[in-house]
N, C-alpha and C positions, 0 to 999 in steps of 0.2 A: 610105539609110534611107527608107521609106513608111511613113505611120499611113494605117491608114481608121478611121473611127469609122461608124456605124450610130446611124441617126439617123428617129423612127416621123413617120406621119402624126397629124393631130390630127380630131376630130370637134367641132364645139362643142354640147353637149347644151341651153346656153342663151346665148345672146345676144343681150340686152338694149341697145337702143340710143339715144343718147341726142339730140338737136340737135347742130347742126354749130356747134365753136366757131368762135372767130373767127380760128386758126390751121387751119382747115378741116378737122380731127380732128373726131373723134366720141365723149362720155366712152361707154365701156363696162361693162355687165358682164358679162363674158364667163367662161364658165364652161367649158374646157378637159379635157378626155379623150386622150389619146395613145390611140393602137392600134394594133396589128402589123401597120402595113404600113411598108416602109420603104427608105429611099434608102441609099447607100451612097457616101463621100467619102474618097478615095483622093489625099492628098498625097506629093508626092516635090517632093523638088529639081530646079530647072530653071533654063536660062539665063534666063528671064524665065515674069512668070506668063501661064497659059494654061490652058483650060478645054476643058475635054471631058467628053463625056455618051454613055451607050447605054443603053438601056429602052427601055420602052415612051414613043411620042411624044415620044421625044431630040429631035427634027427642033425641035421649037416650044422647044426651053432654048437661050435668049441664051449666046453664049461669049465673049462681050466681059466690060468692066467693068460695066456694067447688071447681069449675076448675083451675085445674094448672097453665094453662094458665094466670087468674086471679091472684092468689097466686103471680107467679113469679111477675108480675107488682108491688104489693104490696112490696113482697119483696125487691127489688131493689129498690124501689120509699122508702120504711123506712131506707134505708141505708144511704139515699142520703137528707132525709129530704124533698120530694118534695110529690105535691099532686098526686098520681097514676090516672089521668082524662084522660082517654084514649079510643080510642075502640078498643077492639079485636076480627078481624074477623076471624075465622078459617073455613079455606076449607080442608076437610076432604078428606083423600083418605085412610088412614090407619084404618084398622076395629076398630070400637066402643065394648069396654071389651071384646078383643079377646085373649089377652097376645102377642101383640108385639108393647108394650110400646105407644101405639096411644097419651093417656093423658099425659104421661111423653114427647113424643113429643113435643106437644103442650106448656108443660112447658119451658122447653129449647127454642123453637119457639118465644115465648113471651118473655122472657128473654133478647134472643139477637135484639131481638126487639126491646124493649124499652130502653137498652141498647145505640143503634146507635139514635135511633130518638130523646133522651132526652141528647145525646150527655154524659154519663156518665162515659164513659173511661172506665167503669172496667177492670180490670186484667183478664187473665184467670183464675187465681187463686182463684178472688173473684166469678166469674160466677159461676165456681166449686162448691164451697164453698156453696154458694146459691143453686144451684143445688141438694145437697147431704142432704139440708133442706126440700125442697119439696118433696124429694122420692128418692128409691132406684136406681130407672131406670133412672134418668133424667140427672146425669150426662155424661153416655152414652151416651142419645139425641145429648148431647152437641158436641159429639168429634167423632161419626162415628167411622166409619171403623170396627175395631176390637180390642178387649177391653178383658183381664180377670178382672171381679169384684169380689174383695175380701171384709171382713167388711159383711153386708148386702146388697153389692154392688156397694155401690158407689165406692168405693176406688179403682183406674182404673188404672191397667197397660197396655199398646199400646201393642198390638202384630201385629206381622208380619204377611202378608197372601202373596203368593204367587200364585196367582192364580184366574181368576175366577169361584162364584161357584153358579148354577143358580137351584132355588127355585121354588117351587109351594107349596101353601097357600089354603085353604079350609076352609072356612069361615063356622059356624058352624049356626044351627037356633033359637040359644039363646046364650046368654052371659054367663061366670062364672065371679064370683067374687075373687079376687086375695085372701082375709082375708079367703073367705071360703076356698078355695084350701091349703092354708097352714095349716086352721086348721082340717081339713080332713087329712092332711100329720102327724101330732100329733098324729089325735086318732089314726091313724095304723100302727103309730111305738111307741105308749106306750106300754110301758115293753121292748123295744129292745132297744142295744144299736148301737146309730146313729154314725156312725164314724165322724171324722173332716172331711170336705169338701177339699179336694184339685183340681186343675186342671188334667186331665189328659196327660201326656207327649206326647202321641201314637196321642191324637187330636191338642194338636196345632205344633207337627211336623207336621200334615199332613195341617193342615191351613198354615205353612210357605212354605209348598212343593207344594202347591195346589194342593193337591192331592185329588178329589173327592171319588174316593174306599175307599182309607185308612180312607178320615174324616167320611164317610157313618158307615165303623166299630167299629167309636171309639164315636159318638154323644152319648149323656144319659141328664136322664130326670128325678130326683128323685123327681117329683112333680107331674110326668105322672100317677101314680096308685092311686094320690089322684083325678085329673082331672077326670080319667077313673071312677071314684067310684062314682063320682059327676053326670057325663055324660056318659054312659056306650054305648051310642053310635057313641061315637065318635072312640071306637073300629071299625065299621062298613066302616068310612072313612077312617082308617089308613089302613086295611087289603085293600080298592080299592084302595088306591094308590101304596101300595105293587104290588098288582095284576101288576099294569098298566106299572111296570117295572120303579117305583122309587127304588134309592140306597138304600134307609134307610127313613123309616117313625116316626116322634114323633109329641108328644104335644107342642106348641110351648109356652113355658115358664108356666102361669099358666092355658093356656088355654081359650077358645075351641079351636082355629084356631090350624088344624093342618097342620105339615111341611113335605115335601118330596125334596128331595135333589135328583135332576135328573145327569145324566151323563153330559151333555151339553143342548144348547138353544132347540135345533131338538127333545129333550129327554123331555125336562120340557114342550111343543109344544103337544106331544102326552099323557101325564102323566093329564094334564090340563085338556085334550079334554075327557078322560079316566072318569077323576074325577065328571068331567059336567052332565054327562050320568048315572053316577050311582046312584044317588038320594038319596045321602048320604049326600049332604050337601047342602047350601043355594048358594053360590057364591064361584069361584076360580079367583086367580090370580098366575100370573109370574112375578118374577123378581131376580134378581140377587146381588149380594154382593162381594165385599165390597162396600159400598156405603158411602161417603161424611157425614157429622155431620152439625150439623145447620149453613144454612150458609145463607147470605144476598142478596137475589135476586133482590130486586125492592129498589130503593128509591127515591122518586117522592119527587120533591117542591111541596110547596103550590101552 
């Protein structure tokens, strides 16, 4: 027996961030988009668990227990009392430490994974639950579409989108690290005071309206001047995709990868090609949102 499930990248259209508590989190309001890009996590039975990857920048995914993917098996398999012997193969389409949730993908991916092939019923509430243990982002993974994350994120209210809204993605020639980027966001707002994080009104009406103008004027990114401090050229990608006649350019979540939200498919088509040519970044992609949450594609007999 294999499951694979299919499982999207996420973009966050706003991210609101708040002071570091005193368990080192950060409350958020993070406002969630899934979109068609996507990893792929392939469980079988194995003498013991074991991780494997091929895509794009396999090379830089952990195959130990550090991977989410990994963890989640774990997790579930000490719920249930069973031995976590498994392989996990992941096929990679979503960038490696880009900030749109590639590894938290993965976790979710595995989860409902092993989930279906070891036959363990969970609840959705228990996956969640699970979820919200492994990481901020992952129970997103889980549920797609469009999400505001309250808490540090996990805690997921469904919003409504109205509309299609089609992306271009710029893959950056190095990684950041998600722990540095928040703590970069620290050192340059010691001594100020950080307000509470809320959702903006102005963006998820226009996400219920699917309104591309109005979501272009209302996206933010209060982790975008630590990203930039980090990686100061990744300035040099957002201003080309401005140029190239993107609605609205940012940091996508902690970073590198950065996001341009085009008018339509014909728009994200030339914004791409724009991108390519400028020699600002390593690799681009297209794709669009809202997009589907982990879901079960394959599952083959022995």
């Amino acid at each position: 027996m294999s499951v694979t499930v299919r499982v999207p990248a996420k973009v966050n259209v706003q991210l609101a961030v708040g002071a570091a508590r005193p368990d080192g989190f950060h409350d958020l309001a993070n406002v969630f988009l899934a979109v068609g890009l996507y990893d792929e996590v392939t469980v079988t039975p194995a003498d013991e668990l074991r991780v494997t990857c091929e895509g794009p920048d396999a090379d830089q995914v952990p195959l130990d227990v550090t991977n989410l993917a990994a963890r989640a098996a774990i997790a579930l398999a000490e719920r249930r009392g069973i031995d976590p012997a498994v392989h996990l193969h992941i096929a990679k389409d979503i960038p490696v430490a880009g900030g749109m949730a590639g590894g938290s993908a993965d976790g979710a991916g595995a989860l409902l994974a092993c989930d279906a092939l070891w036959g363990t019923n969970a609840s959705r509430e228990e996956l969640l639950d699970i979820c919200a243990e492994l990481g901020s982002d992952v129970p997103f993974s889980l549920v797609g579409g469009a999400a505001l994350g309250t808490g540090r994120g996990e805690k997921l209210r469904a919003l409504e989108v109205g509309g299609t809204f089609h992306w271009v993605f710029a893959m950056a020639g190095r990684g950041l690290s998600t722990p540095a980027v928040f703590r970069e966001f620290d050192r340059l707002g010691e001594g100020t005071d950080i307000p509470v994080p809320v959702a903006s009104e102005p963006l998820l009406d226009a996400l219920a309206k699917g309104d591309a103008d109005a979501l272009a004027a209302a996206v933010s990114n209060d982790l975008q001047p630590a990203a930039l401090s980090l990686f100061p050229e990744l300035a040099d990608t957002l201003a080309a995709g401005r140029a190239a006649g993107a609605l609205t350019a940012l940091v996508s979540g902690s970073g590198p990868t950065t996001a341009f939200l085009a008018r339509d498919a014909g728009s994200a088509v030339a914004v791409a090609g724009a991108l390519r040519s400028s020699g600002t970044c390593r690799a681009v992609r297209t794709a669009s949102g809202p997009a589907p949450g982990a879901t079960v594609v394959r599952a083959a007999g022995a």
